[in-house]
C-alpha positions as CSV (number, residue, x, y, z in Angstrom):
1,X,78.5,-67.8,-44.8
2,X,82.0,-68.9,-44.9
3,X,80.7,-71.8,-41.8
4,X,78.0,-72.8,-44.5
5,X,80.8,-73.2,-46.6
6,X,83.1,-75.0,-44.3
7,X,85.7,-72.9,-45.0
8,X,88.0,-71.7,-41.7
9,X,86.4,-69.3,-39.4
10,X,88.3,-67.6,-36.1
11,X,85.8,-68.3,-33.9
12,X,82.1,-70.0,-34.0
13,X,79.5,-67.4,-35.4
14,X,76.9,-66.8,-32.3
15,X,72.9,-66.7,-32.7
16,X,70.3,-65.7,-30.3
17,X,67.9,-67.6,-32.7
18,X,64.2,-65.6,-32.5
19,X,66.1,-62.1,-30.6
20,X,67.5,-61.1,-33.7
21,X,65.7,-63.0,-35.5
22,X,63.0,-61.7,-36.1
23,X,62.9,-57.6,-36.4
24,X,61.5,-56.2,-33.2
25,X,60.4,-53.0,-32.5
26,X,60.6,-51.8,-29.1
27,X,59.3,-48.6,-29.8
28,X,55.7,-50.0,-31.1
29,X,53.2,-49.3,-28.3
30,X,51.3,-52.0,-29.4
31,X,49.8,-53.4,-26.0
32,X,50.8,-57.0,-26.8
33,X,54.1,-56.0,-27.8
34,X,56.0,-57.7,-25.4
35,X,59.1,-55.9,-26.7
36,X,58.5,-52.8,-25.5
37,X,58.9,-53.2,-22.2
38,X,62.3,-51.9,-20.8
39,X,63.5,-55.2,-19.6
40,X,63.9,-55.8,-23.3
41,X,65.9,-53.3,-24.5
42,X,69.4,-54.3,-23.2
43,X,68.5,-57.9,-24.4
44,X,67.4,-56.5,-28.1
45,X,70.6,-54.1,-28.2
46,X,73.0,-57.2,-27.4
47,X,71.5,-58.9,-30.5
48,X,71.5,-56.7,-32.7
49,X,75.2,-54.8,-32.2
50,X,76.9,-58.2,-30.9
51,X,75.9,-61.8,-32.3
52,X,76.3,-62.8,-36.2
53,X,72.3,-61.5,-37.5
54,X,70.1,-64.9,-39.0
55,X,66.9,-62.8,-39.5
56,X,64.5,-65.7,-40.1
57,X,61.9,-64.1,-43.1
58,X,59.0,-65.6,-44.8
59,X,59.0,-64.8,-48.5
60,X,54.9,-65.1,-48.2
61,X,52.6,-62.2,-48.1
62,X,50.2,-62.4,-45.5
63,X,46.6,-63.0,-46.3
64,X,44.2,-60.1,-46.0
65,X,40.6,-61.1,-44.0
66,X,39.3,-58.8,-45.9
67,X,35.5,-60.0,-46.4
68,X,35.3,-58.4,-50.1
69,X,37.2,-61.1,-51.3
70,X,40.4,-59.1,-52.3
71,X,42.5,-60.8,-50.3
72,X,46.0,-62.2,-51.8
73,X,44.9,-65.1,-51.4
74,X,41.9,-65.4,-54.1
75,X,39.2,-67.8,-53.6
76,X,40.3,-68.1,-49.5
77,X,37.3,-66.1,-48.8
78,X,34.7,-68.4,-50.4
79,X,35.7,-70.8,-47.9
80,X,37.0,-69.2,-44.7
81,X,35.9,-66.2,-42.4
82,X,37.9,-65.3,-39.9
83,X,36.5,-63.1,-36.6
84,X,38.9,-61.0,-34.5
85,X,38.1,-60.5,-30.4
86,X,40.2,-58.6,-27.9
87,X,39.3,-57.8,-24.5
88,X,42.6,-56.0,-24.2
89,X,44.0,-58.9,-22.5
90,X,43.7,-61.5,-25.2
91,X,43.2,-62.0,-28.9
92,X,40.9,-64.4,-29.8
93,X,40.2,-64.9,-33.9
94,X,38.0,-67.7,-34.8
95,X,38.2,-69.1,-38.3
96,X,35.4,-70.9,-39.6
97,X,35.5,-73.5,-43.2
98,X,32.3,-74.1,-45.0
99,X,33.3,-77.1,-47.3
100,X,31.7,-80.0,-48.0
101,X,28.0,-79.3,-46.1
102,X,30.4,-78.6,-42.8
103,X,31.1,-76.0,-41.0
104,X,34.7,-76.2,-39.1
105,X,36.1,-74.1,-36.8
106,X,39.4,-73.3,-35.1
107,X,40.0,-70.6,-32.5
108,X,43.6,-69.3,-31.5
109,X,44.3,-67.4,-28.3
110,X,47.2,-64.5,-27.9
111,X,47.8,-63.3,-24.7
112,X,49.1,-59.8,-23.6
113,X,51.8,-60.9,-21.6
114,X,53.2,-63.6,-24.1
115,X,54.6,-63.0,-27.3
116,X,53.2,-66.5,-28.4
117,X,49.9,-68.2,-30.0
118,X,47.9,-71.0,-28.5
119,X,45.6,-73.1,-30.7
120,X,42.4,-73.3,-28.5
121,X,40.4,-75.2,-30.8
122,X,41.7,-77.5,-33.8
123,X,40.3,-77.2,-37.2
124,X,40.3,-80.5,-38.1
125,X,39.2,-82.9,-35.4
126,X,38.5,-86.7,-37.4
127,X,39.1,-88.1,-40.8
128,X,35.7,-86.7,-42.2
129,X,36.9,-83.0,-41.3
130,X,39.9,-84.2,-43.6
131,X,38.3,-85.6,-46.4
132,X,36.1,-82.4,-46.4
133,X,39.4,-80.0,-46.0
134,X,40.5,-82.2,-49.1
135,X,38.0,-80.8,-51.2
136,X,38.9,-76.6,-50.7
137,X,40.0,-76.4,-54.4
138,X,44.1,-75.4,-54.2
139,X,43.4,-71.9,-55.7
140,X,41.7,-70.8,-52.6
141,X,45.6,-71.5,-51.1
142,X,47.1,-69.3,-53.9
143,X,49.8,-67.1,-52.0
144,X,52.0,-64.1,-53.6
145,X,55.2,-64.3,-53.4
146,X,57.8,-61.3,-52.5
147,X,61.2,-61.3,-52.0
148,X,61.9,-57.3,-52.0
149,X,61.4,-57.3,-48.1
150,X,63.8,-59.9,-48.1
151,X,66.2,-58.2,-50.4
152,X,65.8,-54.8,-48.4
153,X,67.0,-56.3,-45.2
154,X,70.2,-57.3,-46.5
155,X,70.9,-54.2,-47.3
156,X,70.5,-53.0,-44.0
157,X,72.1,-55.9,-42.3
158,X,74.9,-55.5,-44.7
159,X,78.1,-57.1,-42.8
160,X,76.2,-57.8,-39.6
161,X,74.3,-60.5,-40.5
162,X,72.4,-62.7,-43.6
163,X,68.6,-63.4,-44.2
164,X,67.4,-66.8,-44.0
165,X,64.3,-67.9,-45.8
166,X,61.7,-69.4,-43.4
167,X,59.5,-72.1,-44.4
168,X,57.2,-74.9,-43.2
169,X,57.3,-78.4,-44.5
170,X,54.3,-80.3,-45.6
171,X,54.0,-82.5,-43.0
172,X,53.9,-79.2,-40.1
173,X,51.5,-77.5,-42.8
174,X,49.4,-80.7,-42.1
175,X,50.2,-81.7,-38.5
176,X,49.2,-77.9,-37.2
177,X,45.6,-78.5,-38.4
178,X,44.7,-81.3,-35.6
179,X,45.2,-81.6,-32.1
180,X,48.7,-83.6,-31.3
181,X,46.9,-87.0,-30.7
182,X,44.2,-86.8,-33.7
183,X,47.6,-85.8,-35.8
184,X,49.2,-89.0,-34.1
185,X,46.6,-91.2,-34.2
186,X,45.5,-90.5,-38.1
187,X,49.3,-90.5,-38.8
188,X,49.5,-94.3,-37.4
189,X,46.2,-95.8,-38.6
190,X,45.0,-93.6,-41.8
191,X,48.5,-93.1,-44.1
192,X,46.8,-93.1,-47.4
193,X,44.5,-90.3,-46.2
194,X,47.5,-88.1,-44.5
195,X,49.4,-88.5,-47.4
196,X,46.5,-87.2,-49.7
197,X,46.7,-84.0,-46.9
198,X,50.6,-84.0,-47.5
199,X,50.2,-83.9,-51.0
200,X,47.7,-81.0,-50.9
201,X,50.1,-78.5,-49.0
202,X,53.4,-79.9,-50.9
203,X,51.5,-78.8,-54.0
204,X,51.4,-74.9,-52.6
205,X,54.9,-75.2,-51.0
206,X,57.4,-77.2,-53.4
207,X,56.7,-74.5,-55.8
208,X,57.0,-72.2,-53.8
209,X,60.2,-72.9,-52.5
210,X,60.9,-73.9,-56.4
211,X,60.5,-70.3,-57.0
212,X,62.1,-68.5,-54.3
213,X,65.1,-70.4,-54.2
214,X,65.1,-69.2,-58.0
215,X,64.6,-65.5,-57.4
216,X,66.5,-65.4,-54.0
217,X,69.9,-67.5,-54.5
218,X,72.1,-68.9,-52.2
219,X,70.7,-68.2,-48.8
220,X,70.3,-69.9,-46.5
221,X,66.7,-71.9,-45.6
222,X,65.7,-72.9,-42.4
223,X,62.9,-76.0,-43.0
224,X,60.2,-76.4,-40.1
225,X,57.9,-79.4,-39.0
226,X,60.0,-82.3,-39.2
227,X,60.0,-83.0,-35.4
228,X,56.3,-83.7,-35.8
229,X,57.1,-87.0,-37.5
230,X,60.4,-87.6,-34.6
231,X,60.1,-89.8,-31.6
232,X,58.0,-90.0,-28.9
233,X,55.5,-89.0,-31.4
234,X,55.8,-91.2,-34.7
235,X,58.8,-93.5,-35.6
236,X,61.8,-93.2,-37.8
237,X,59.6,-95.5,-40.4
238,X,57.3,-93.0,-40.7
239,X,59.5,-90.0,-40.6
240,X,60.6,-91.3,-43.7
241,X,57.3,-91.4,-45.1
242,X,56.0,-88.4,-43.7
243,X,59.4,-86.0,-43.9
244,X,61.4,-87.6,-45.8
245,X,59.9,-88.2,-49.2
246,X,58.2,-84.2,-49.0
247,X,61.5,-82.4,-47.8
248,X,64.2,-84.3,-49.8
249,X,62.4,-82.5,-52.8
250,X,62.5,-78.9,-51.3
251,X,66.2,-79.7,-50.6
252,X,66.8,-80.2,-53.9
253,X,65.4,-77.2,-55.5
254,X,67.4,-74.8,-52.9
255,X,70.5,-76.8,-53.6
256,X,69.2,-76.4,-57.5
257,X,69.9,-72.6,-57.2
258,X,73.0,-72.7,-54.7
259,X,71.4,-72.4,-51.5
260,X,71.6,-74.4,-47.7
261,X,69.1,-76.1,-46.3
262,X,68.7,-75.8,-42.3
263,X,66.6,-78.4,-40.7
264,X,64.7,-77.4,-37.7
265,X,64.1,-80.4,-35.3
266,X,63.6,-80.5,-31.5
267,X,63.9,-83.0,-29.4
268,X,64.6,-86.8,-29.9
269,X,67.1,-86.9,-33.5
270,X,69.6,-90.0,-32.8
271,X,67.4,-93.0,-34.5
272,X,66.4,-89.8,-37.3
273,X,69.8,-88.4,-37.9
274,X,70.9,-90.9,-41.0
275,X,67.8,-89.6,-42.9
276,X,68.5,-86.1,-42.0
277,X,71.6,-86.5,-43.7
278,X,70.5,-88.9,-46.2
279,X,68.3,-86.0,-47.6
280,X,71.6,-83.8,-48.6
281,X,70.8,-81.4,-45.7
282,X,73.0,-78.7,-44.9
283,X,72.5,-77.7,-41.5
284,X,70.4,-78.9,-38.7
285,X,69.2,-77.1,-35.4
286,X,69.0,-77.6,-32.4
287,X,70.7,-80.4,-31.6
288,X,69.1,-80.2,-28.2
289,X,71.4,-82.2,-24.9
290,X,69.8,-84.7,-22.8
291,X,67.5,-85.2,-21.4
292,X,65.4,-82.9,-24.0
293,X,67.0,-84.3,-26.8
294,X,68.6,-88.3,-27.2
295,X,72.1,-87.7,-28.8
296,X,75.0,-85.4,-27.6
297,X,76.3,-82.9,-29.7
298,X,79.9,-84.8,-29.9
299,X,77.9,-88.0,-31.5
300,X,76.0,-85.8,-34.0
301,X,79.6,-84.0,-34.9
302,X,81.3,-88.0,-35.3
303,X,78.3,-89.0,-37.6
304,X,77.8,-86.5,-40.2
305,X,79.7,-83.0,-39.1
306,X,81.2,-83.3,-42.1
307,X,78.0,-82.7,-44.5
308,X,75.9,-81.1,-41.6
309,X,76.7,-77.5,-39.9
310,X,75.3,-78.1,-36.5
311,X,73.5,-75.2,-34.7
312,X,72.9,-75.2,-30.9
313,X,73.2,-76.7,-28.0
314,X,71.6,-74.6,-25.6
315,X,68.4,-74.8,-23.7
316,X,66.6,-72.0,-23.3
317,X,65.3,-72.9,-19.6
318,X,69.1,-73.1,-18.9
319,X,69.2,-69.3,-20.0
320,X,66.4,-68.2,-18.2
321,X,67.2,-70.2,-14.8
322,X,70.4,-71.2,-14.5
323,X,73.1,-69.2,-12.3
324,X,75.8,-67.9,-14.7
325,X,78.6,-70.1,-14.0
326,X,76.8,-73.4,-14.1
327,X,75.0,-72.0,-17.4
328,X,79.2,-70.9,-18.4
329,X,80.1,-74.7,-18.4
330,X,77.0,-75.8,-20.6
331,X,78.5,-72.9,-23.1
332,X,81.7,-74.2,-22.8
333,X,80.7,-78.0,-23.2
334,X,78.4,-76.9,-26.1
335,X,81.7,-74.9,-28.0
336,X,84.3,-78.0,-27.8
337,X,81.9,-80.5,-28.5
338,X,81.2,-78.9,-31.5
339,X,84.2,-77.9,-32.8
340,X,86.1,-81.3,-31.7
341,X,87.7,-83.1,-34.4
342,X,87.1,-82.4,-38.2
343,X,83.8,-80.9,-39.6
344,X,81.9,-78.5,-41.8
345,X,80.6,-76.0,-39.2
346,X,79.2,-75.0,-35.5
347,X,77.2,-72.1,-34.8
348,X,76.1,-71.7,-30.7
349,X,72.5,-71.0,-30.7
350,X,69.7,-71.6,-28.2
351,X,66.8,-74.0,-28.7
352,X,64.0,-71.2,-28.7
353,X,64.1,-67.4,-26.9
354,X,62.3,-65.8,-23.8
355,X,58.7,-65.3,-24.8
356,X,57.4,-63.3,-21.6
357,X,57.6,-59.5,-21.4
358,X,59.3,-59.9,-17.8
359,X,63.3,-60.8,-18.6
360,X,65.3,-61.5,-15.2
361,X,68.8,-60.1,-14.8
362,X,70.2,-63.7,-14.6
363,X,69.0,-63.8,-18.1
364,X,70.4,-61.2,-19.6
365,X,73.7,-62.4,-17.8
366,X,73.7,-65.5,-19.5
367,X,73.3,-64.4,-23.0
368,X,76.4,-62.2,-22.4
369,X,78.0,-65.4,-21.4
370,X,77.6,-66.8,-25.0
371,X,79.0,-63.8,-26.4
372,X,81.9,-63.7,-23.8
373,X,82.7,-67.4,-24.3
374,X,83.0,-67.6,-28.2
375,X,85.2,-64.7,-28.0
376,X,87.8,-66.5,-25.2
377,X,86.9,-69.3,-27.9
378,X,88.7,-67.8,-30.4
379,X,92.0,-67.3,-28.6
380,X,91.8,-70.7,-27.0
């Protein structure tokens, strides 16, 4: 908290990003459960009793599928069904929308071994799927909000780390719907008809964020999706259109109540950067180096570390394949470029987290590494 604040720190405060994250539980013997598996455990334990906590929490209750229409979410089950398949290997669930005399479909995929989803089929494939997904009445999206779990894990954090609200902007709310090139290509030619889909999900998440930034004060955010609106995909004209004018509004009501706003962008940020900024952003992750990202982390410090705390600058690749003391001098490169000169804060933090239930030693190595590192840091 005191690097949100730009106030003096000893050293650099240290995130594994998703290990720590998000609460695991190695002991679930849930078969896709990646965590469980031993390799895990030393990984988990290094998190959780070593690096500075950021456990990323949604304040939304998850809908039920329940097919008697009791769901949180209201009227979602006059429009949607959702079927679950596993063959012990994988998870299939289908979801089907009957709106506007269509039937639409999406089908996601989780495997065993992965601790991550795959989008197998798209629910909205042209702009006739969109202007029928326009007309699902917003009360069908009504969510519950709950900020006990939230307020719980403080507690239990208590001086080893904070809780960070975790939320998606419009425009990924939007974008996750369509395949990457019907998102791209009804981005470039169709505006008036995205916006009309941006509009629809601001309406459920502006207030949203209205309200828990109300009831839940001073946190910090972390804000999801922009990158779908950075280059290669769309450029900086539209990520003002599309990001922008939907997230400058959510930054305000956090700020409203005395809380930071984290940016989440990967990839290409140099042309981007000034309207980062220019939307009173607070922090921005993860500043990823060449040649993933376009900017190193010394530029981003020059051009606005004095309003933005900058989290990263770690690949995760480099984690999982590099030897230790080539991955050292990334760590070390990644701790003076962001720390050089004056600004607000730096916090060393990979780009993503291992997502396979097999971890290699040289793996585990590296992480210690980071922790290592920011400690010599400190005395440097």
């Amino acid at each position: 908290m005191a690097t949100l604040r730009g106030e003096p720190v000893d050293r650099p405060p240290v995130s594994f990003y998703e290990i720590g994250g998000f609460r695991i539980d190695p002991a679930d013997p849930d078969p896709y459960n990646i965590y469980n598996s031993p390799d895990w455990r030393p990984l988990i334990e290094l998190a959780e009793q070593h690096t500075d906590i950021i456990r990323l929490m949604s304040p939304v209750r998850e809908r039920s599928i329940d097919p008697t229409g009791s769901a949180i979410g209201g009227r979602w089950h006059e429009f949607f069904r959702e079927d679950l398949q596993d063959d012990g290997e994988a998870r299939m669930t289908r979801t089907q929308l009957a709106v506007a005399g269509r039937t639409l479909t999406q089908v996601t995929k989780r495997e065993r071994q992965v601790n991550t989803v795959w989008t197998v089929e798209h629910l909205l494939k042209n702009a006739a799927d969109v202007e029928a997904y326009l007309t699902v009445p917003d009360e069908a999206f009504t969510e519950r909000v709950d900020i006990a779990p939230l307020e719980a894990e403080e507690v239990a954090l208590a001086d080893r780390g904070i809780v960070m609200v975790d939320t998606e902007d419009p425009l990924c709310a939007a974008a996750a719907l369509m395949s990457m090139e019907d998102y791209t290509v009804l981005a470039f030619t169709e505006p008036a008809l995205f916006h009309r889909l941006l509009e629809k999900m601001a309406r459920r998440i502006q207030p949203r964020t209205a309200q828990v930034s109300r009831l839940f004060p001073g946190r910090l955010w972390r804000i999801y999706g922009p990158e779908y609106a950075s280059e290669p995909y769309l450029p900086p004209r539209l990520f003002h259109e599309y990001v922008v004018r939907y997230v400058a509004p959510m930054i305000r009501e956090i700020h409203a109540h005395g809380g930071y706003a984290r940016i989440h962008c990967h990839g290409r940020v140099k042309n981007i950067l000034d309207m980062i900024a220019g939307m009173d952003a607070d922090a921005l992750d993860p500043i990823e180096p060449p040649p993933q990202g376009d900017v190193a982390l010394r530029e981003v410090r020059q051009r606005h570390g004095r309003q933005l705390v900058l989290f990263g600058n770690l690949e995760i690749a480099d984690i999982e394949m590099l030897p230790t003391p080539r991955f050292s001098e990334l760590v070390k490169r990644a701790l003076d470029e962001g720390t050089a000169g004056e600004g607000r804060g730096f916090v060393l933090q990979p780009s993503a987290s291992p997502y396979g239930r097999t971890l290699t030693p040289v793996t585990l190595r590296n992480y210690e590494a980071m922790l290592r590192l920011a400690e010599e840091w400190q005395s440097a």
